[in-house]
C-alpha positions as CSV (number, residue, x, y, z in Angstrom):
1,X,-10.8,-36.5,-25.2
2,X,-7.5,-35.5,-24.1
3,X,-5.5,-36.8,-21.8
4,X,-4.7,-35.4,-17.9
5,X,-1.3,-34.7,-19.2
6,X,-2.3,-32.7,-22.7
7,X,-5.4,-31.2,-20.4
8,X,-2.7,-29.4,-18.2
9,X,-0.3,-28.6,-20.8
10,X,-3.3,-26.4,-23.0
11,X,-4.3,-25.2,-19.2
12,X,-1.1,-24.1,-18.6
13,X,-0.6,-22.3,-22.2
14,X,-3.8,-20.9,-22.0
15,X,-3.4,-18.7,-19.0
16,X,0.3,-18.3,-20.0
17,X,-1.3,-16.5,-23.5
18,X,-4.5,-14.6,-21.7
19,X,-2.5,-13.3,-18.4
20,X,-5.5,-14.6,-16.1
21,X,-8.1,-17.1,-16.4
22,X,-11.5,-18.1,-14.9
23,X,-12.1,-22.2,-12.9
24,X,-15.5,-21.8,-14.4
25,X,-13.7,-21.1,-18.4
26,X,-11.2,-23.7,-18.0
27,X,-14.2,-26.2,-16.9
28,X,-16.1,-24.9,-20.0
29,X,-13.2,-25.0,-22.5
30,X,-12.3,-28.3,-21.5
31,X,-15.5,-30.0,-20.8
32,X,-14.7,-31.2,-17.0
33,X,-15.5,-30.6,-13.7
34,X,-14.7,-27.4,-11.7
35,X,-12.7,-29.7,-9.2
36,X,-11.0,-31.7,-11.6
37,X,-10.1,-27.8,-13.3
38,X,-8.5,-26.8,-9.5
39,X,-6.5,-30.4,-9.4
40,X,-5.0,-29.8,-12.5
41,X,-4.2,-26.2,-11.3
42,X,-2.9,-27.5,-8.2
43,X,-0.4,-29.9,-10.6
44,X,0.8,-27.2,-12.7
45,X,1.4,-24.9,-9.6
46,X,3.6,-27.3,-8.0
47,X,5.5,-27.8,-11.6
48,X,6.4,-23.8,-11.2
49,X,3.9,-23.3,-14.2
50,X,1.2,-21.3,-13.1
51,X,0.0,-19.9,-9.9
52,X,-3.4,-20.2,-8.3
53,X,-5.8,-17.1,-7.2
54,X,-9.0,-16.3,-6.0
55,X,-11.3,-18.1,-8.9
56,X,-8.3,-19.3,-11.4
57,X,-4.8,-19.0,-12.0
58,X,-2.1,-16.4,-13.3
59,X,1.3,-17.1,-14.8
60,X,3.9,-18.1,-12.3
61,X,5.5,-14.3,-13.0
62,X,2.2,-12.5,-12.1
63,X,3.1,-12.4,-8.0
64,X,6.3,-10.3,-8.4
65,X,8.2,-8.3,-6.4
66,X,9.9,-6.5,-9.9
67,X,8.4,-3.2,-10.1
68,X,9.0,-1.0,-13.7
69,X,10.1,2.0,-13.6
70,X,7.9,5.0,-14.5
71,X,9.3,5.3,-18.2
72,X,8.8,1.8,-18.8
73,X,5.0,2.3,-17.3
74,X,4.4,5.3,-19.7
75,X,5.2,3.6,-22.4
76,X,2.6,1.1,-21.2
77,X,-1.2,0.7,-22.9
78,X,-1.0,5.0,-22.7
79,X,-4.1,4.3,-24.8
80,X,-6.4,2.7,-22.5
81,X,-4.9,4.8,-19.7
82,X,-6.0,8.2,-21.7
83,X,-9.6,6.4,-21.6
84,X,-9.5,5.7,-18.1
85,X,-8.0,8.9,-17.3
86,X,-11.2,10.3,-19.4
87,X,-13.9,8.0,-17.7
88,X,-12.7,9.3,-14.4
89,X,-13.0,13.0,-14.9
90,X,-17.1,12.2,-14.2
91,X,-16.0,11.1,-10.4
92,X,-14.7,14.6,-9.7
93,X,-16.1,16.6,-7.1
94,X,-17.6,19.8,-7.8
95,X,-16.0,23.3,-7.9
96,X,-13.9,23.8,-4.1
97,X,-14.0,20.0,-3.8
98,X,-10.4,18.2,-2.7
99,X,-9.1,16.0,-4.6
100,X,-5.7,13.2,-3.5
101,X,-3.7,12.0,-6.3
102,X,-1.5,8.8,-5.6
103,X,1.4,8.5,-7.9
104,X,1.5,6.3,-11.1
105,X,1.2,7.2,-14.7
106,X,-2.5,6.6,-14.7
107,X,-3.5,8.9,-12.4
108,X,-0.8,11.2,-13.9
109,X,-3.0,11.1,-17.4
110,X,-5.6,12.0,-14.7
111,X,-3.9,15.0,-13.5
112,X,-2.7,15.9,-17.3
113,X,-6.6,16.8,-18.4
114,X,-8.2,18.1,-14.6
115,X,-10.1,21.2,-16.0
116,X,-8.4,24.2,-15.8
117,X,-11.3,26.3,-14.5
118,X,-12.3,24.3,-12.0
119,X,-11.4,24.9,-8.6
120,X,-9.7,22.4,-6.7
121,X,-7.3,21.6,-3.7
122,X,-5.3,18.3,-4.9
123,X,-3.2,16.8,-2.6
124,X,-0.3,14.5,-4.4
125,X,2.6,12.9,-3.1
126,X,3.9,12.4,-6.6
127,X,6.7,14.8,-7.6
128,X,5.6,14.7,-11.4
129,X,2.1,15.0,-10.7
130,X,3.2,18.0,-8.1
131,X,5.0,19.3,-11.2
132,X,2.0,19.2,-13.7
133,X,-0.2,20.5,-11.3
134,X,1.7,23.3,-10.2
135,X,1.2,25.1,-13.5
136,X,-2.6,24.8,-13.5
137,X,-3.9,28.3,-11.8
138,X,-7.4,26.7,-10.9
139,X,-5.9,23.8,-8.8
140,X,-4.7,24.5,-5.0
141,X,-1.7,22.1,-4.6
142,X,-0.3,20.5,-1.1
143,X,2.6,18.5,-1.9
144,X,3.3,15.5,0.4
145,X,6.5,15.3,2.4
146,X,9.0,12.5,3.0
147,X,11.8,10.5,1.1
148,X,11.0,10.6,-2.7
149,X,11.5,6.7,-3.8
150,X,13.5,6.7,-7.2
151,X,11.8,4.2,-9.1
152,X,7.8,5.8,-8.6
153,X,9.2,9.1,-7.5
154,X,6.6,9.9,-5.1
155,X,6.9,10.6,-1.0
156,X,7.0,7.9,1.4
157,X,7.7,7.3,4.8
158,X,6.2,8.0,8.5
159,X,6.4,11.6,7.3
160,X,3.9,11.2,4.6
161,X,1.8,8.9,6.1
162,X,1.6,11.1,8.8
163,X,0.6,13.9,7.1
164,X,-2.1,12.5,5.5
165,X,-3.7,11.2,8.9
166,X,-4.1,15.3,9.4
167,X,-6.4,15.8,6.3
168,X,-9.9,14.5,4.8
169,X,-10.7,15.0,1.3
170,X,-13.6,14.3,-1.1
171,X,-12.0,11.5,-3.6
172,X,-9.2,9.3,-3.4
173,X,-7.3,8.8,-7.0
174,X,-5.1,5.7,-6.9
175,X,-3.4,3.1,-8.7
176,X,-2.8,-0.2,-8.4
177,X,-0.4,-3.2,-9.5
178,X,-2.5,-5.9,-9.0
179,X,-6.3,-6.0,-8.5
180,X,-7.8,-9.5,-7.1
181,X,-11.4,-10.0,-5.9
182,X,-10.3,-12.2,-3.4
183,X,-7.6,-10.4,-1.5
184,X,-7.9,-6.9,-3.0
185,X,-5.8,-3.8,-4.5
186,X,-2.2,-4.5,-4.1
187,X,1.4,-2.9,-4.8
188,X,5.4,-4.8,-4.6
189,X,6.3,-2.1,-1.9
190,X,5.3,-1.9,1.8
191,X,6.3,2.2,2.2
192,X,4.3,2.8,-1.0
193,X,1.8,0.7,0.2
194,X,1.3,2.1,3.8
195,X,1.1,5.7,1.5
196,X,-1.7,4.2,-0.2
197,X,-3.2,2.9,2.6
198,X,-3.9,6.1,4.2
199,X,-5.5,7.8,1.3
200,X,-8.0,5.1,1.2
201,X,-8.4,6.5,5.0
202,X,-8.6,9.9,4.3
203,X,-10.9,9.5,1.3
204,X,-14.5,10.2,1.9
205,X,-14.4,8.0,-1.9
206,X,-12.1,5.9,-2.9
207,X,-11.8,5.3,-6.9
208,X,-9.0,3.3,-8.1
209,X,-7.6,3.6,-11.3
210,X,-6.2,0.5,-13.3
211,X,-5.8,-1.1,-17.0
212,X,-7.3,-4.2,-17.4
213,X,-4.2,-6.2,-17.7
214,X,-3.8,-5.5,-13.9
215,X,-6.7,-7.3,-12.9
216,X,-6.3,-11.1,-11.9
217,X,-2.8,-10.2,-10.6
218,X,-1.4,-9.6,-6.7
219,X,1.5,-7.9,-5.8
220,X,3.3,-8.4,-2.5
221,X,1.1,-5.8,-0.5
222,X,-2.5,-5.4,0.2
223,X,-3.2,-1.6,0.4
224,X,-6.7,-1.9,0.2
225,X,-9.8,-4.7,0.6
226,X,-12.4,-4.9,-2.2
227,X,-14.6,-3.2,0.2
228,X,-12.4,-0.7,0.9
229,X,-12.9,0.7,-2.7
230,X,-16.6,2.7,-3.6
231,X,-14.8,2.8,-7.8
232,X,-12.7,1.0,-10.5
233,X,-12.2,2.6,-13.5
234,X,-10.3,0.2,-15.8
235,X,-10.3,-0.4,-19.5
236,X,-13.1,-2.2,-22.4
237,X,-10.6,-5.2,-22.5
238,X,-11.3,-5.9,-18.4
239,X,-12.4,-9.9,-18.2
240,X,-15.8,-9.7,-17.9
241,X,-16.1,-12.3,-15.0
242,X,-13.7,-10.4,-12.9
243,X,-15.8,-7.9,-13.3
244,X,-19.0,-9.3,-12.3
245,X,-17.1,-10.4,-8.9
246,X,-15.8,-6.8,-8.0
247,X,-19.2,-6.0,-8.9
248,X,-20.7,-8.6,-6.7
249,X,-18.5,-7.6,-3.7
250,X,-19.5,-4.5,-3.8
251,X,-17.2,-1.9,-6.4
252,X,-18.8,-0.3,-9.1
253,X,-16.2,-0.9,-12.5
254,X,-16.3,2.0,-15.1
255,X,-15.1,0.8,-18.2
256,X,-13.3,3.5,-20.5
């Protein structure tokens, strides 16, 4: 039987090695209660260890406003986002469907395989994914408008949200940087964000696209609610009690 203070320390190192961990795995792990699990959450939050979420706790670095660059995010489990990138080629409309694409190196792999003989309009506010697209003769491209942010490349601004309150397409592809059954799909920047936001508007489906290692985590700004999203595509390594609760609320998870 350990003690409170050896309890919290093996809490705190467990969620510090796994990235995000269940109440109900921490009660099973250490054979106590659910509510003795949340105090001892509540004492390492307030130590600066850990931080609390919907149903567990994340490492006190996983609510950030630091956002990588997009070389640093290519380099980046390009693995599991070729899977996902795969997975989601099933959730494309048919031949003269439309198609948005939200920037971010997964739904880049996304655009990097789109058949070429399939007709398409895609609309993209990503300057690479503008880029890639532009030399596929099957795909129609509109290009978003409005100041091009360095770090993600892509348009944002009251130009581009603008824009996008004109048009209605079939599926929404987006990223995320942090996915949390409780609050829902969330990014570090408001302008990107508010970008975001409106595709989920003008999607009459909205499929998010995501690793696993995003899940459990929340980022500064909500873009979306759980119900908000109709599809998560994410990777085999995706906790499997997150995903029964994004199941639960309502999302149906691929797994690549």
């Amino acid at each position: 039987m350990l003690y409170p203070e050896e309890r919290q320390q093996a809490m705190a190192a467990m969620v510090a090695d796994r990235g995000r961990i269940a109440v109900a795995a921490l009660s099973e792990e250490f054979g106590v209660t659910t509510e003795t699990v949340r105090r001892d959450l509540a004492v390492l939050e307030r130590a600066g260890m850990l931080r609390r979420v919907h149903g567990g706790a994340v490492p006190a670095g996983a609510l950030t406003l630091v956002e990588p660059g997009l070389s640093e995010r290519h380099r980046s489990r390009s693995e599991q986002k070729r899977a996902i990138a795969a997975a989601a080629l099933q959730l494309l409309p048919g031949a003269d469907g439309s198609i948005a694409l939200d920037g971010g190196t997964t739904t880049a792999a996304l655009a990097e395989i789109l058949p070429a003989d399939r007709r398409l309009l895609a609309v993209t506010s990503s300057v690479p994914i503008a880029s890639r697209l532009s030399l596929t003769p099957a795909i129609t491209l509109h290009v978003l408008g409005g100041r091009v942010r360095g770090v993600t490349q892509c348009a944002v601004g009251e130009t581009t949200v603008r824009s996008l309150a004109e048009l209605r397409f079939d599926v929404a592809f987006l990223g995320a940087n942090g996915i949390a059954p409780g609050h829902g799909f969330t990014t570090p920047d408001d302008a990107e964000a508010a970008v975001k936001r409106a595709m989920v508007r003008a999607g009459q489906r909205t499929v998010v696209l995501a690793d696993s290692s995003k899940l459990g985590r929340e980022h500064l700004v909500r873009y979306a609610a759980i119900e908000e999203v109709d599809v998560l595509v994410t990777d085999d390594g995706a906790d499997p009690e997150m995903v029964a609760e994004l199941e639960k609320a309502g999302v149906e998870v691929v797994l690549a």
